[in-house]
C-alpha positions as CSV (number, residue, x, y, z in Angstrom):
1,X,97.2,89.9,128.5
2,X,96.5,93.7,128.6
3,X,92.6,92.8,130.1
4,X,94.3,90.0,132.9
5,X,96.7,93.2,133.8
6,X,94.0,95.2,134.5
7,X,92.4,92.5,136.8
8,X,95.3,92.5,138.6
9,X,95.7,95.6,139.3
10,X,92.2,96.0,140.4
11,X,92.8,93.1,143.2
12,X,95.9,95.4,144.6
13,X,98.7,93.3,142.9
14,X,102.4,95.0,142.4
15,X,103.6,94.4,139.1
16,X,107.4,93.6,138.5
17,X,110.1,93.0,135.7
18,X,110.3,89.3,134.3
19,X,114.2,88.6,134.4
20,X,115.4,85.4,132.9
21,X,113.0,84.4,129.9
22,X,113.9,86.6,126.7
23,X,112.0,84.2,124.8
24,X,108.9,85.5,126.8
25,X,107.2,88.1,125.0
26,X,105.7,89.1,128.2
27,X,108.2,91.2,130.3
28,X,106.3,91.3,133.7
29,X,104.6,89.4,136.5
30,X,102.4,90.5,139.3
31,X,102.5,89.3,142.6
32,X,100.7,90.0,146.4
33,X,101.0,88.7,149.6
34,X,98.9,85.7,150.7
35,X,96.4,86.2,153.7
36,X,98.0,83.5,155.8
37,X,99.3,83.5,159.6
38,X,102.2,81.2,158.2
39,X,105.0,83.1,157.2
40,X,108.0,82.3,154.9
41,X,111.3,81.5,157.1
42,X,113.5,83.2,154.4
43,X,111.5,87.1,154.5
44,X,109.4,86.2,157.8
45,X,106.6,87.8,155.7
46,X,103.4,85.5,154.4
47,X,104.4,84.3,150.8
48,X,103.4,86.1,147.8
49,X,100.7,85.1,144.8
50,X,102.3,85.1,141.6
51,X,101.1,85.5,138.2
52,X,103.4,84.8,135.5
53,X,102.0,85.2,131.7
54,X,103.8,83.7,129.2
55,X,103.3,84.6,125.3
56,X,106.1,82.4,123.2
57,X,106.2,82.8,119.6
58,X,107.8,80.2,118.0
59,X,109.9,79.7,115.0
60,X,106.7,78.0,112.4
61,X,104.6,81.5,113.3
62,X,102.2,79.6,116.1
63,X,102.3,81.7,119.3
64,X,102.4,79.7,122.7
65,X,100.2,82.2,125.4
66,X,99.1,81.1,129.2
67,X,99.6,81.9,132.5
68,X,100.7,80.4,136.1
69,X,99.8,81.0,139.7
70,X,102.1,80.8,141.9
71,X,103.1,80.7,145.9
72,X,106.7,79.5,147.1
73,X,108.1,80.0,150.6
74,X,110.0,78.5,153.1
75,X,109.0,76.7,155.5
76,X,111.2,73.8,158.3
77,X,114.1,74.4,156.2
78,X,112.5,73.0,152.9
79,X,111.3,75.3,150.1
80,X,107.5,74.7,148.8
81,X,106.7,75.7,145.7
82,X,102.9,74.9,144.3
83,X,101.5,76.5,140.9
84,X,98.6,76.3,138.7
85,X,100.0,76.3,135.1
86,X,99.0,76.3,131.6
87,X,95.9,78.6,132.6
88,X,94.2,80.4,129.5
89,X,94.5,84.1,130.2
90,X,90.5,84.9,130.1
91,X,90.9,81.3,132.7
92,X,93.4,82.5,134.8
93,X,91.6,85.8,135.4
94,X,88.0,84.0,136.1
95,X,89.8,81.5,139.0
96,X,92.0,83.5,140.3
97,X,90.6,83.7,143.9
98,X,89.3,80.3,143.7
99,X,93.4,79.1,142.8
100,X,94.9,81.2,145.4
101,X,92.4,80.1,148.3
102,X,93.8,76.6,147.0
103,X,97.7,77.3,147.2
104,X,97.0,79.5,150.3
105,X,95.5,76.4,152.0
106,X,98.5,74.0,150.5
107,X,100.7,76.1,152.3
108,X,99.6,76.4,155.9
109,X,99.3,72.3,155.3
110,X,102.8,71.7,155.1
């Protein structure tokens, strides 16, 4: 996850705390706004790319390690919320433009 960190950083993403899972052995996610003229109603702000890398360990030794891409907002009262999940790391990092010009263009169709 170290080298998909890195590519993040490079493409200007923010990098954040990961509340909520402690079963994650991954404690951060990245996120950056969207290029979009359609703004969330909650933060009147475009909504924000997410990247949330997962590495689960579980009990039997095997470890459980992806990622998602993510965009949520707002938008006539209803919340949207459209990911790309289950991505391979090395995956994630190789489609990342192509799978946010997809949920960028899911959101300015609702």
């Amino acid at each position: 996850m170290e080298k998909l960190k890195q590519v993040l950083k490079e493409k200007g993403f923010s990098f954040y705390r990961n509340h909520g899972d402690d079963d994650n052995l991954i404690q951060w996610y990245a996120a950056k706004r969207i290029q979009s003229n359609r703004d969330c109603e909650l933060n009147q702000h475009a909504p924000s790319i997410c990247v949330m890398p997962t590495h689960y360990r579980f009990t039997d030794g095997r470890d459980y390690i992806n990622a998602r891409i993510e965009v949520i907002g707002k938008y006539k009262g209803v919340w949207w919320h459209w990911s790309a999940y289950s991505l391979l790391p090395d995956e994630a990092m190789q489609r990342l433009d192509e799978i946010t010009e997809t949920l960028t263009m899911l959101w300015e169709s609702v």
